[in-house]
C-alpha positions in Angstrom: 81.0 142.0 -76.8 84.1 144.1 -76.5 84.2 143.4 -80.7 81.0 144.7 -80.8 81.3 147.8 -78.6 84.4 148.7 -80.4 83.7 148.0 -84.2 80.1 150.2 -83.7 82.1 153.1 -81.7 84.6 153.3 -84.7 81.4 152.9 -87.4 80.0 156.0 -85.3 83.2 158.1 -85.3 83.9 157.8 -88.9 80.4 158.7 -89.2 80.0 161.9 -88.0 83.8 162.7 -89.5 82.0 162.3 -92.4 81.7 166.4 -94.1 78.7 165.5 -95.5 77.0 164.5 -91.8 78.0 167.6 -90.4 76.0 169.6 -93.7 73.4 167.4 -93.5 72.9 168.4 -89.6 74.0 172.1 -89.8 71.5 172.8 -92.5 68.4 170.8 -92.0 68.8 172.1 -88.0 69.4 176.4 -89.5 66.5 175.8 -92.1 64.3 174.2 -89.7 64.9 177.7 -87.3 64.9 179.9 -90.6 61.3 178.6 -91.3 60.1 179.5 -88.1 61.2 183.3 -88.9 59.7 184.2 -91.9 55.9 184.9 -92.3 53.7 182.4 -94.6 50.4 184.5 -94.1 48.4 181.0 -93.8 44.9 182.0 -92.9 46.3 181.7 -89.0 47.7 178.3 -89.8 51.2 179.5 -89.9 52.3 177.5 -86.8 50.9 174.1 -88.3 52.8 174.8 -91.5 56.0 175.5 -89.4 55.9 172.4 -87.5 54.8 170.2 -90.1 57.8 171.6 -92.1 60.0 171.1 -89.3 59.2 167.6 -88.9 59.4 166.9 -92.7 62.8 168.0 -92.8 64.1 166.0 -89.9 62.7 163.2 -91.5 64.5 164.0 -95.1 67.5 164.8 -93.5 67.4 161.4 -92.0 66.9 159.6 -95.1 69.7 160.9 -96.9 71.9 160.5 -94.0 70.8 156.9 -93.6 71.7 155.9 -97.0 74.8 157.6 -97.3 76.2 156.6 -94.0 74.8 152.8 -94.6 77.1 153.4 -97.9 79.8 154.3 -96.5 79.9 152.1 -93.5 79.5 148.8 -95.3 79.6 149.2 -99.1 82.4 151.7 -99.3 84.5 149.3 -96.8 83.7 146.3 -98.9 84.8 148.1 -101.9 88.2 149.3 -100.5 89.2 146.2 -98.8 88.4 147.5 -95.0 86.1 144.6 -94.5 88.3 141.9 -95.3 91.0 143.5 -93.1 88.5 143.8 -90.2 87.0 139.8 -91.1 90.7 138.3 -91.2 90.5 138.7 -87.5 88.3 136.9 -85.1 85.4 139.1 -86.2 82.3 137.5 -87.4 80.1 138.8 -90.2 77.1 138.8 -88.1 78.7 140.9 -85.3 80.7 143.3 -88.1 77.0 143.9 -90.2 75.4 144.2 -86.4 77.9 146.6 -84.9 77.9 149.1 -88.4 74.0 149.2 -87.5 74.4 150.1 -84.1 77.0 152.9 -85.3 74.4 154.0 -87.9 71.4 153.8 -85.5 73.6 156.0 -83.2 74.6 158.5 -86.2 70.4 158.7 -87.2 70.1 159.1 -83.2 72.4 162.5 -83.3 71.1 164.2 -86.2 67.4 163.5 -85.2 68.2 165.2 -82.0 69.7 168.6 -83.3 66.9 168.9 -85.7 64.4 168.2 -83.1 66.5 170.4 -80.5 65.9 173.2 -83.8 62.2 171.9 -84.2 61.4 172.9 -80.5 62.8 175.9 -81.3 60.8 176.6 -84.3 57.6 175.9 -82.3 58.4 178.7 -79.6 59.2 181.5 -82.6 56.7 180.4 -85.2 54.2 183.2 -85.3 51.0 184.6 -87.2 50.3 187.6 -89.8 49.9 189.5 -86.9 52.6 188.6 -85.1 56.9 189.7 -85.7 59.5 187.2 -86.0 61.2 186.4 -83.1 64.8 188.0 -84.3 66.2 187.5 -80.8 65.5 183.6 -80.4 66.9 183.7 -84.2 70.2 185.4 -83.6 70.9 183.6 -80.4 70.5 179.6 -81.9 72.2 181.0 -85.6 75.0 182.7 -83.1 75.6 178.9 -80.9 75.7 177.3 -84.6 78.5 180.1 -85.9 79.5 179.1 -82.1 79.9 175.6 -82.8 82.1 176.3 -86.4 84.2 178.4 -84.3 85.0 175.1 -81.8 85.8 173.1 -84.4 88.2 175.3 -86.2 90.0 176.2 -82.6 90.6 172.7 -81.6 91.4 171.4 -85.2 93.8 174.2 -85.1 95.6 174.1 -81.6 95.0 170.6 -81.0 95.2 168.8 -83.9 91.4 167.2 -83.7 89.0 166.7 -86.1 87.1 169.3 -87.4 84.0 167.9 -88.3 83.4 165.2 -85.7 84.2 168.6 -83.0 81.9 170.7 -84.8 79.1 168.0 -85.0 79.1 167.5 -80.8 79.8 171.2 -80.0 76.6 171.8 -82.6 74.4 169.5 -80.9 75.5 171.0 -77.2 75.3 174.6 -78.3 72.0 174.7 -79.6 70.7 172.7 -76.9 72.1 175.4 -74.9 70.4 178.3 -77.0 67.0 176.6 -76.6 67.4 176.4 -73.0 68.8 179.8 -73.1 65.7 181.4 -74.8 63.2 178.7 -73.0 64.4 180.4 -69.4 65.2 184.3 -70.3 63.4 185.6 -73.1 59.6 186.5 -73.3 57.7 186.5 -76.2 53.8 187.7 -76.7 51.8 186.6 -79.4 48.7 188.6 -80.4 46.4 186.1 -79.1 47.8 182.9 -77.9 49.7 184.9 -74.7 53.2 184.4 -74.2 55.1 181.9 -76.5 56.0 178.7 -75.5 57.6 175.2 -76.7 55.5 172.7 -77.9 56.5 169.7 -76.1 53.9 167.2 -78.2 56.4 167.4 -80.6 58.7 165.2 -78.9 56.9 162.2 -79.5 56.3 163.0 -83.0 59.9 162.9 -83.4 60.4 159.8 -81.5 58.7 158.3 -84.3 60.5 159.8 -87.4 63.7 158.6 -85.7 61.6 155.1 -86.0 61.3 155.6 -89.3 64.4 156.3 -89.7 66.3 153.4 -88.2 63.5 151.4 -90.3 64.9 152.6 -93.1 68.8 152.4 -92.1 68.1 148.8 -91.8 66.6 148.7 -95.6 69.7 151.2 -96.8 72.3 148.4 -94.6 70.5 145.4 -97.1 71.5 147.5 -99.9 74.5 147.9 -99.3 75.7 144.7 -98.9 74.9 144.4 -102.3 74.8 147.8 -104.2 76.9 150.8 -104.3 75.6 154.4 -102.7 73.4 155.7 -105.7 71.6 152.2 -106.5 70.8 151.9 -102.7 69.5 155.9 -102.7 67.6 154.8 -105.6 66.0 151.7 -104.1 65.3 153.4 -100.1 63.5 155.8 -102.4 61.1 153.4 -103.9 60.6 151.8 -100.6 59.8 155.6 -99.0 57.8 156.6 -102.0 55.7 153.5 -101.7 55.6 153.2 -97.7 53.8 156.1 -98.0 51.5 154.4 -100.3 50.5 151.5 -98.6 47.2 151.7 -96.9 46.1 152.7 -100.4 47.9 150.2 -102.4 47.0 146.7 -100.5 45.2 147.1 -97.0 42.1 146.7 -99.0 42.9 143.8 -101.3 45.3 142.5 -98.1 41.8 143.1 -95.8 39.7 140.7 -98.7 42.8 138.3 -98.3 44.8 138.4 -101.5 47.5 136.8 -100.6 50.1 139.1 -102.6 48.5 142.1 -101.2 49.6 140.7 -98.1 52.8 140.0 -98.8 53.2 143.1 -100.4 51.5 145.1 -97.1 54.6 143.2 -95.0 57.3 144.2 -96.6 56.9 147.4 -97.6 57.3 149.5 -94.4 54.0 152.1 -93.6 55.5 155.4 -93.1 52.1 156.1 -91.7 52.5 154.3 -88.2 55.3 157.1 -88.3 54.1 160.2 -88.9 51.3 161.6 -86.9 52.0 165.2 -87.3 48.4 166.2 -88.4 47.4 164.3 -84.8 48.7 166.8 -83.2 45.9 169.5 -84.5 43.3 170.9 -82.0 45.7 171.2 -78.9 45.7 167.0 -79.2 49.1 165.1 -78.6 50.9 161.9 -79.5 50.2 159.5 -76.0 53.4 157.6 -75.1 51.3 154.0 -75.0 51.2 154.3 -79.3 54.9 155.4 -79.5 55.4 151.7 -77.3 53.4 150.4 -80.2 55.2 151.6 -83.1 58.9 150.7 -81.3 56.9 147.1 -81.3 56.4 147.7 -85.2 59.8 148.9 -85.3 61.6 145.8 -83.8 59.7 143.4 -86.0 60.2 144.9 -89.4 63.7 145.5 -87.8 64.6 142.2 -86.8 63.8 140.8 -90.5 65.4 143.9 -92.4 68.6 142.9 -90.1 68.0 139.2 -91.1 68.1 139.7 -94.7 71.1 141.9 -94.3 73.2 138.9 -92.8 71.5 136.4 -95.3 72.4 138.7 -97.9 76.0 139.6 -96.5 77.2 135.9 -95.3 78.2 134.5 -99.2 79.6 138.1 -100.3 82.2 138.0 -102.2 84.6 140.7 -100.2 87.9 140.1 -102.5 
């Protein structure tokens, strides 16, 4: 266990050391807040559009960090030689592949959160064509992200730290901050809706894209066992792109019992289980009992995504 603990606690540091994390994280979060403060004039569906925008981004901000970080965690090591180091001692490949999930899973769990925390946000500012953008919510999240930079640079500087992993943390805790700032001391009025306020259904909405998300970590962890970090982008695409397909493609022929539609209906993963925004139209939310339901989804396909990894990983060639 204490293998374990520590190879996924190093995966997750050199993680979010990674520059590319911390822009992923920085500029999904900003453009999910900058969304919220422009005006769309959508026929007074401006706040759907926002928070359907929102929750789109989180969700392809996640996918590109999954497969780069699954590539650089286990495909980048076994190219360098990192994994063989790490294999020589009492290490075995099931608890190495295991703990680089859990590091990735923990990476996915980070950035989910400051794009939701910037989600939330959005959904308090968002506003009609007869509303105004809400430039003081705006200046004080953009002012705890320069906020964040500013950490980084001082304790690379005077204390020798990292830059990036310092900025990623003080990021996440700053604009957690700013929304709770703005949630308890600013008002807004909207023209007819009253005074603006968070939408909380969004929470479990984003429970589920983080769902998807380690779903798809464990597909972008098969990979790259095997592939390099474009090959494994361009297969996690396919799987996305088709995921999204599925109901269409098979449940019909799966339903009459073709047995290849079935197949097929298994192992591609339905992004639909995962993304419920339109359910929350109509002042309608997410309940919890069908979030419990899709973690049950997300633990099977899990479990054999993880199994093929280890299949796939045991008779690598790490030389």
């Amino acid at each position: 266990m204490r293998q374990f603990t520590a190879i996924a606690s190093n995966a997750f540091m050199e993680l979010v050391r990674q520059p590319i994390y911390l822009l992923l994280l920085a500029t999904s979060a900003c453009f999910c807040v900058f969304l919220s403060a422009v005006p769309y004039f959508g026929f007074g569906e401006d706040t759907k559009l926002v928070k359907d925008s929102t929750l789109a981004i989180t969700l392809l901000a996640g996918l590109f960090t999954s497969v780069l970080c699954a590539s650089a965690s286990v495909a980048q090591e076994i190219r360098t030689g990192t994994a063989l180091t790490v294999l020589s001692k009492p290490v075995g490949r099931m608890t190495f592949l295991l703990a680089k999930y859990a590091g990735l899973a923990m990476a996915l769990v980070l950035i989910t959160y400051a794009d939701m925390v910037a989600t939330l946000m959005a959904s308090r500012m968002a506003f009609d064509a007869y509303g105004n953008a809400d430039v003081q919510s705006f200046s004080i999240y953009m002012g705890a992200a320069v906020l964040a930079f500013g950490v980084g640079g001082f304790t690379n500087f005077f204390l020798r730290r990292s830059f990036v992993s310092d900025t990623v943390f003080s990021f996440a805790v700053l604009t957690t901050l700013a929304l709770w700032i703005v949630v308890q001391f600013t008002r807004l009025d909207r023209a007819f809706d009253g005074p603006a306020a968070v939408d909380w259904r969004l929470v479990p909405a984003g429970v589920l894209i983080l769902f998807a998300l380690l779903v798809l970590a464990g597909l972008a962890l098969v990979c790259s066992t095997r592939l390099d970090t474009i090959p494994t982008l361009a297969v996690c695409t396919g799987f996305f792109l088709f995921g999204l397909m599925t109901d269409y493609l098979f449940k019909a022929s799966a339903d009459s019992g073709v047995w290849w539609a079935n197949v097929a209906y298994a192992v591609v993963p339905n992004w639909q289980q995962f993304w419920l925004a339109d359910a929350l139209e109509d002042k309608k939310s997410i309940p919890w009992s069908y979030v419990v339901k899709a973690a049950a989804y997300l633990v099977s396909y899990l479990a054999a995504a993880l199994a093929a990894a280890l299949i796939s990983f045991e008779d690598r060639e790490l030389n």
